[in-house]
C-alpha positions, 0 to 999 in steps of 0.5 A, spaced: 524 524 514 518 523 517 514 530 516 511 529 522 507 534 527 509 532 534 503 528 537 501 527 544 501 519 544 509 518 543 511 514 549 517 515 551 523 510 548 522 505 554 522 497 554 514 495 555 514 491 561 513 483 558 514 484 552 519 480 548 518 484 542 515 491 541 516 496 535 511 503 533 511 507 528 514 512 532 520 508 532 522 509 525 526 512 522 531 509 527 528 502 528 530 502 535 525 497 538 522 498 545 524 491 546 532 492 546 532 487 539 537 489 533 532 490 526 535 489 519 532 494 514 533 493 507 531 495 501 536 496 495 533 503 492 529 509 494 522 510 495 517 515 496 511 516 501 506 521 504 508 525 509 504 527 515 503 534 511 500 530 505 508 532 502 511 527 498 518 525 501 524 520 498 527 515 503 534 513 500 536 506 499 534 502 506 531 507 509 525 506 512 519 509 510 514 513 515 507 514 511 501 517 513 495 517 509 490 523 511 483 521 513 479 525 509 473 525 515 478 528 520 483 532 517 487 527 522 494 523 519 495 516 522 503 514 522 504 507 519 511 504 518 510 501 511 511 496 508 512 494 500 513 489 495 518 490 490 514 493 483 516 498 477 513 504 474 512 503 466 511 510 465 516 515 463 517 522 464 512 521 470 512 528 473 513 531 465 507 531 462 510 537 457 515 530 454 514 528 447 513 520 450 506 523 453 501 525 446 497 531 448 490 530 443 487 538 443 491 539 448 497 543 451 501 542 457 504 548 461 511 545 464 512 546 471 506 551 473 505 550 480 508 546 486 507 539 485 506 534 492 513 533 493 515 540 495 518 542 488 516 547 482 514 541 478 508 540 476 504 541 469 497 544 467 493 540 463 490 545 459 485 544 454 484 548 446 478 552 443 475 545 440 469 540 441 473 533 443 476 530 447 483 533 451 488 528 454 494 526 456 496 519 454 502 514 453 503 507 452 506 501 454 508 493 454 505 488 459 504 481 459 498 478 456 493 477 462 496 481 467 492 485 472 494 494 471 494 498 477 494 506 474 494 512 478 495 520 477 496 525 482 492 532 480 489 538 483 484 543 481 484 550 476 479 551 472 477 544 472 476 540 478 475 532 474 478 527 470 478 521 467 483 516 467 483 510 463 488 505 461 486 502 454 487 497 448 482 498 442 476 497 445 477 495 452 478 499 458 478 500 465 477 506 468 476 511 474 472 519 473 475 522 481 471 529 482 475 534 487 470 538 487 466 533 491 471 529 492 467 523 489 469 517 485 466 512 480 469 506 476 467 502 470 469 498 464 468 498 457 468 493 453 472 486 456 476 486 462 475 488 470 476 492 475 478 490 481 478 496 485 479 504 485 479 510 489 480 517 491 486 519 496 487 526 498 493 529 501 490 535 505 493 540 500 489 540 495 492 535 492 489 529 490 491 521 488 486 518 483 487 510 482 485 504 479 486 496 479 484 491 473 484 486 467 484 490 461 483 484 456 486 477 457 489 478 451 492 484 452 500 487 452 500 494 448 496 499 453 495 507 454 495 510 460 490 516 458 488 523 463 482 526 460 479 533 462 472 532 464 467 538 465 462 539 470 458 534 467 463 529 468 462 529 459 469 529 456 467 531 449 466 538 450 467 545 447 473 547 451 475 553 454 483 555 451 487 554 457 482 551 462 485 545 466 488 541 472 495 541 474 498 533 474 503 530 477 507 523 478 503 519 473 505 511 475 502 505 471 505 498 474 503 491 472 501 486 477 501 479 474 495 474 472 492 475 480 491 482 481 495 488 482 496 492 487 496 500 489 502 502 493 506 508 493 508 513 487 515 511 484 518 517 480 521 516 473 525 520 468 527 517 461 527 509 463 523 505 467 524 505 473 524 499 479 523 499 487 525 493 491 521 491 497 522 492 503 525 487 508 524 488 515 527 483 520 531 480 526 533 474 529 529 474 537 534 475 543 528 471 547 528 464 549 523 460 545 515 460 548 511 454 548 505 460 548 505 466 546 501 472 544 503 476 537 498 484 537 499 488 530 495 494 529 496 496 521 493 501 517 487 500 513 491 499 505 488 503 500 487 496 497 483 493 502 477 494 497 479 488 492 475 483 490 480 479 486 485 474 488 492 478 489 497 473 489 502 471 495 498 472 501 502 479 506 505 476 512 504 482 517 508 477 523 512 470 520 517 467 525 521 462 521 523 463 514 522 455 512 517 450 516 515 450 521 513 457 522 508 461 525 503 466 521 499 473 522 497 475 515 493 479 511 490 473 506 490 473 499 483 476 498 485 482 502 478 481 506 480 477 512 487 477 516 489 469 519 493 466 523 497 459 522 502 453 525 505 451 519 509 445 521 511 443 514 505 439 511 499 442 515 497 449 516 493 449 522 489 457 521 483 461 524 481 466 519 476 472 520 473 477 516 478 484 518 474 489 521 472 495 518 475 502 519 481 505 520 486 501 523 486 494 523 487 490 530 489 482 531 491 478 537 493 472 535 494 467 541 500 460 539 498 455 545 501 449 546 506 449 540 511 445 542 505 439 545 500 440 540 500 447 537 493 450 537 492 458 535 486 462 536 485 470 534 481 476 535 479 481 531 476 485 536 470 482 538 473 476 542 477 471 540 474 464 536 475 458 538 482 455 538 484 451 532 485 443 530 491 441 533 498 440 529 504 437 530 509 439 535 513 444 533 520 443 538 524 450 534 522 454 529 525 453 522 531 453 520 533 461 519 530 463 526 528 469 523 522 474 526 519 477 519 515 484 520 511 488 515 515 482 510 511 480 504 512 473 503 518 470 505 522 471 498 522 479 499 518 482 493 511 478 493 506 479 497 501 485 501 503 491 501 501 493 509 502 499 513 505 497 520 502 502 526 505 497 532 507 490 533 508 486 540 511 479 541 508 477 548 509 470 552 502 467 554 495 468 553 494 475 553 487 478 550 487 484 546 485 489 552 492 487 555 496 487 548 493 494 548 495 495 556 502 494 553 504 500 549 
């Protein structure tokens, strides 16, 4: 299901020389690590995600996902396996705007108009009528009082190449203009309220994915999703052009909780709600246990790596061990920095600097002396920190002897989404350049 162009740099499937454990993207979707281990893959639904054509594809019920975010510099896609916690899309009709549950206000909706992102004849024009006003799509929704919203809108140039999208309650919104024409996006808040993160995804066929995070109000439970036409002053209240629009597609609204809320990828809906599981990918280690040992990922930059706000459960992007003592590589709360610990029940032992900037992220976590003293030290790129405090020795990993990949937490749905590019599992001290002389 990948939708892949073939790329020069996929090796042959042949265990790495060294490595106790070693998967790529390129594996998926057959998960057949390079290092002969048995992986388990659940996730108890379907899923969507982007593939290298900038299509939307489905995986079925615990199937892995291969997504490829387009980079918007190079024309070039990036395989990554991905990785989600579980979430739920509180629109209906997602991909009908012409429903009655979507109010149109001086505006009309032609049904299936044009092909939509995921290769179907489903997606709608948004067109706006011969009046001075605002034209929009909107429907509303319950969440809990003082939860964090992501919201987001696929959406493709006609006549108008701009929207607004707004999740609103009485006097409080946050909300994103995205501009296909120049491929350009800005956010704000009106009245209480803040946004958390917002951007503007292309999928390299003309279409576009146009996103934002918050806190509406603390106070809030009834909120509206709205998708507003603007003019090429970014002004929504204009005279409009009957049947000028834009096409839309795949509308998701998904509530986080008091932390934040993240953005992941598109859940369709029809006449209900409809929830996603998370993805859980795990084994348990055919190799003997290391006293030291080296742990390389490189992972896509997540499209909310820009967050400011507290998100809740950490993502762990390696876990050995479901319950302590366990060793950790893990995007940190505030998406900002990766870390690396020894939990041995009572005392995290962690190094944490900043992730790098760019596309993709590379870490080197370094576990020495773990059975004498337990000391970590990690590299982002530009040479390993000095080595952490000492905690207690650990003599075995946790109670389930369960190596966690792309796992959100240890209870499955929380957690980071992370997008996998290349894991390895080394014995000794290896330095990034030999971790990337690996593969």
């Amino acid at each position: 299901m990948s939708g892949l162009p073939p790329r020069a740099d996929r090796a042959p499937l042949t265990r790495r020389s060294g490595a106790l454990f070693s998967l790529d993207a390129a594996d998926v979707p057959t998960l057949t690590p390079r290092s002969g281990q048995v992986l388990t893959f659940v996730r108890a639904t379907p899923a969507t995600a982007i593939g290298g054509s900038g299509r939307i594809t489905q995986a079925v019920h615990s199937q892995a996902r291969l997504h490829a975010d387009r980079n918007a510099t190079t024309g070039l896609y990036a395989p990554s396996l991905l990785m989600e916690p579980a979430g739920t899309n509180l629109i209906l009709r997602s991909q009908e705007f012409d429903n009655a549950v979507w109010t149109k206000t001086t505006a009309t909706v032609a049904a299936n108009a044009v092909t939509a992102p995921d290769g179907t004849l489903t997606a709608d024009k948004l067109q706006e009528d011969n009046t001075t006003a605002q034209h929009l799509a909107a429907q509303g929704v319950t969440i809990i009082a003082g939860n964090h919203v992501s919201a987001s809108v696929f959406f493709k140039s006609a006549e108008r190449s701009r929207i607004l999208v707004r999740v609103f309650n009485g006097g409080d919104a946050i909300k994103i203009v995205a501009r296909a024409d120049l491929g350009t996006f800005t956010t704000s808040v009106t009245g209480a309220g803040a946004v958390t993160d917002g951007g503007l995804q292309s999928l390299g066929n003309s279409w576009w994915r146009a996103w934002v995070t918050g806190k509406v109000n603390a106070a809030s439970t009834a909120m509206t999703m709205q998708s507003y036409l603007l003019n090429a002053s970014d002004a929504s209240t204009y005279l409009g052009v009957t049947g000028a629009g834009l096409y839309l597609w795949g509308a998701d609204l998904k509530a986080g909780d008091a932390n934040g809320s993240l953005i992941t990828s598109h859940i369709p809906s029809v006449a209900a709600t409809v929830a996603r599981n998370a993805d859980r990918l795990t084994l348990t280690p055919a190799w003997s246990f290391q006293d030291t040992l080296t742990i390389y990922a490189k992972i896509a930059r997540p499209l909310w790596a820009g967050h400011t706000a507290h998100l809740g459960a950490a993502g762990y992007i390696v876990s050995w061990g479901t319950t302590a003592p366990r060793l950790e590589l893990l995007l940190r709360n505030d998406s900002r920095t990766i870390g690396a610990q020894l939990y041995d029940g009572t005392t995290a032992v962690t190094v944490t600097p900043a992730a790098p900037a760019g596309d993709p992220i590379e870490v080197c976590a370094q576990f020495t002396g773990i059975t004498t003293g337990g000391k970590v030290r990690l590299d982002v790129g530009s040479g390993f920190g000095a080595y952490s405090g000492l905690t207690g020795p650990i003599s075995a990993f946790g109670a389930v002897n369960t190596l966690a990949i792309g796992d959100g937490a240890h209870a499955a749905g929380v957690g980071l989404a992370t997008g996998l590019r290349r894991v390895l599992v080394l014995p000794g001290e290896r330095s990034m350049a030999e971790c990337r002389g690996a593969w």
